[in-house]
Phi, psi and omega in degrees: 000139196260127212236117179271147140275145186284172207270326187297314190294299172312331177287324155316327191288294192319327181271321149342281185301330176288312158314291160349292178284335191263344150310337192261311174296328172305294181285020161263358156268345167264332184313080184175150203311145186085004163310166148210125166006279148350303168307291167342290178310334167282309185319288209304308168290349159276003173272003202252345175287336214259348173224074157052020188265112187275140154274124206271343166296331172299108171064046168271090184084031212076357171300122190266035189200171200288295180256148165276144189234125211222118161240142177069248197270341168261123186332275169232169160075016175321132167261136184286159196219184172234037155258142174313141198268154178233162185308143182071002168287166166211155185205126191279115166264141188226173134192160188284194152161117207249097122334095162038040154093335191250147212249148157213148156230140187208149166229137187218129172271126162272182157224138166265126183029272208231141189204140171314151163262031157262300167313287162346290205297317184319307203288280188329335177264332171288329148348286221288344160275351141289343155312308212301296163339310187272340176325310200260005129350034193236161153322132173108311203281197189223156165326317187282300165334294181330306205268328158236034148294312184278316199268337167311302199338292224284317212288311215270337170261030188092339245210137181240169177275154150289105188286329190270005171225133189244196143252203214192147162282165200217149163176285179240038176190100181022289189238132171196145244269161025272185168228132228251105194250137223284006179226168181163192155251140186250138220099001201235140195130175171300130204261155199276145170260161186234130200123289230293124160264130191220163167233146162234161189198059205295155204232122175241156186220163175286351202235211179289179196251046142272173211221183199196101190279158166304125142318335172304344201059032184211332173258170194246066217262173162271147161321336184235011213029046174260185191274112172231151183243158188238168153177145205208108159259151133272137185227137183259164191281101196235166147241046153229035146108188197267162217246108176274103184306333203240025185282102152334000000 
């Protein structure tokens, strides 16, 4: 069941997201070799405790950490670790952040320090193809618009999607339905409602887009080891279009 929200709710989400994005800033000032994940990951739950804020992902299903921390070939869902990041690595922090009960998600890929300019080209056509994405994020359209706004997109630059994670709607619980998936046909899906909170989030990869679990039974790696980048807003459905909660 697709749960709509009230403009009183988003707006509670919104400040959720606005926590968030200014946490993603922080960490993006840290970001260069010899950090390590592990590290991030304390930043990240003690900055969110000092402004009254939980990581909502922290024992979601046994997950045991604030954040995923995904480095190089894995897609999602990274466990942080305490080896060091190195020149040229890139590595996705995704996290929950639950405000008084109300949620936002965001995921953003860095590059440590100097990154191929084939990773580089990577991180950049995947952003813009979540812009690409949210464009068509208005009342009226359908789920399928989302999804092949981003995959003509990743495709026409070389690059493929990752079919087995999508995005989602969000609200007083992580995942909750409809669920959005970045490739598709448009005209086709569920149609947008104004209320409706989703998260997109597109997972690109350089090489082919299948994906490969982990003995954690949690991480997600690519099938070829190349490299894949994320970047995830949360957005609400308005009818003056869409509304990025988490927007930097």
């Amino acid at each position: 069941m697709i749960v709509l929200k009230t403009e009183r709710e988003i707006q509670l989400m919104h400040e959720a997201g606005k926590l968030l994005a200014a946490c993603h800033k922080e960490i993006a000032k840290m970001i260069k070799p010899g950090i390590t994940t592990m590290e991030i990951d304390e930043f990240v739950e003690t900055f969110l405790s000092k402004h009254g804020a939980t990581p909502e992902q922290k024992g979601y299903k046994g997950y045991r950490y604030a954040t995923c921390a995904s480095i190089n070939d894995e897609i999602c869902h990274g466990f942080p670790r305490k080896e060091p990041l190195k020149n040229g690595d890139i590595v996705t922090i995704d996290f929950v952040v639950n405000l008084h009960g109300a949620l936002a998600d965001s995921a953003w890929t860095y590059p440590v320090g100097e990154v191929a300019k084939e990773v580089q080209k990577l991180l950049e056509v995947t952003k813009t193809s979540l812009y690409k994405g949210i464009e068509q994020a208005v009342t009226g359209n359908r789920i399928g618009d989302i999804g092949h706004a981003i995959q003509t997109y990743v495709e026409a630059h070389g690059f493929s999607v990752v079919r087995d994670f999508t995005g989602h709607g969000i609200g007083r619980t992580i995942h909750e339905e409809p669920y959005i998936p970045h490739f598709g046909t448009p005209g086709k899906g569920q149609r947008l409602k104004e209320g409706m909170v989703i998260t997109i989030e597109p997972m690109v990869n350089i090489g082919a887009w299948q994906s490969k679990m982990d003995d954690n039974g949690w991480t997600a790696r690519t099938i070829d080891g190349s490299h894949s980048a994320q970047y995830e807003h949360t957005i609400a459905i308005t009818k003056n279009g869409p509304l990025i909660l988490t927007e930097q």
